[in-house]
C-alpha positions in Angstrom: 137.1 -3.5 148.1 133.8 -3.8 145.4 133.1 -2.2 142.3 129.3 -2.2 141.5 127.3 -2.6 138.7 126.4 0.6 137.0 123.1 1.8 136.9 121.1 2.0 134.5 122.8 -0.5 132.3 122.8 -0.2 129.2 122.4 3.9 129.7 121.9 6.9 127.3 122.6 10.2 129.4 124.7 9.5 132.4 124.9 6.4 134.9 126.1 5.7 138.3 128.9 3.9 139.4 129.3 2.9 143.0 132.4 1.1 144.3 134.3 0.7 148.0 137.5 0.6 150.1 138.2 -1.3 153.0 141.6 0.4 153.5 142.9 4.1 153.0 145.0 4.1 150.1 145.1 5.7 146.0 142.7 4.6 144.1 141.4 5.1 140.6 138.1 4.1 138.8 138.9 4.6 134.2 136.3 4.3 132.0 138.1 2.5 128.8 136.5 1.9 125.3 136.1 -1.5 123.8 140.0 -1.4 122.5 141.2 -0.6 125.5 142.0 2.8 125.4 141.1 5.4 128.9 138.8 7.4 127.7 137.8 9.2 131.1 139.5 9.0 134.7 136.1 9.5 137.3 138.8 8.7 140.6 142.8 9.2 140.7 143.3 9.8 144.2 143.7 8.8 148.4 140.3 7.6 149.7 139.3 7.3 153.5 137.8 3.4 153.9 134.0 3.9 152.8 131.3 3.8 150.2 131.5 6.0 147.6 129.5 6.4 144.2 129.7 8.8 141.3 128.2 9.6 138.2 129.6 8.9 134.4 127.8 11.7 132.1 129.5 9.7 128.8 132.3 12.3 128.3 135.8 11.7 127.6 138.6 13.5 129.5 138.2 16.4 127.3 134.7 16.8 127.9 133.7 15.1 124.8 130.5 13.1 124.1 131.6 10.1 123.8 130.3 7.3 121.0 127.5 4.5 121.7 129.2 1.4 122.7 130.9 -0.8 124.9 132.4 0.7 127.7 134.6 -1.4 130.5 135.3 0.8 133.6 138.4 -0.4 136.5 139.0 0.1 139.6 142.8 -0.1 140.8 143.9 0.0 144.6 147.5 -1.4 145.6 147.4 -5.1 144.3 143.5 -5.0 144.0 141.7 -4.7 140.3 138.3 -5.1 139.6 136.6 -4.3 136.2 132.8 -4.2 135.1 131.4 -3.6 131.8 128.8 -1.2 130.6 126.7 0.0 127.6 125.9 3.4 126.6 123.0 3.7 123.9 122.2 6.8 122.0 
């Protein structure tokens, strides 16, 4: 189980978020703003054990641009969390 540092960080267009499972299970990777609040969901769903990655394009669940800022982005399987932080400059 590892969430990655996104790359490039601090980003402007899109960045890349890689992460991993040691187990099958659900998991979910949310992007959240600085107050906490999910802004987009990238992952809600049964992974295979592996190494996966995907890109943020700074949208919001609508498919909204979403403000310059602070940006804190989870990942949740059973009783594991992890959370990393990233910046996204305009």
């Amino acid at each position: 189980f590892n969430l990655s540092q996104n790359a490039p960080n601090p980003f402007n267009m899109s960045t890349m978020i890689g992460y991993s499972v040691e187990e099958k299970g659900h998991t979910t990777v949310t992007v959240f703003n600085c107050l906490g609040q999910p802004v987009k969901t990238l992952v809600d769903r049964d992974l295979a054990p592996g190494v996966y990655s995907m890109l943020w394009n700074g949208t919001d669940d609508r498919g909204a641009k979403v403000a310059s800022g602070m940006y804190y982005y989870t990942m949740s399987q059973g009783s594991r969390h992890a959370v990393k932080r990233m910046v996204l400059m305009k």
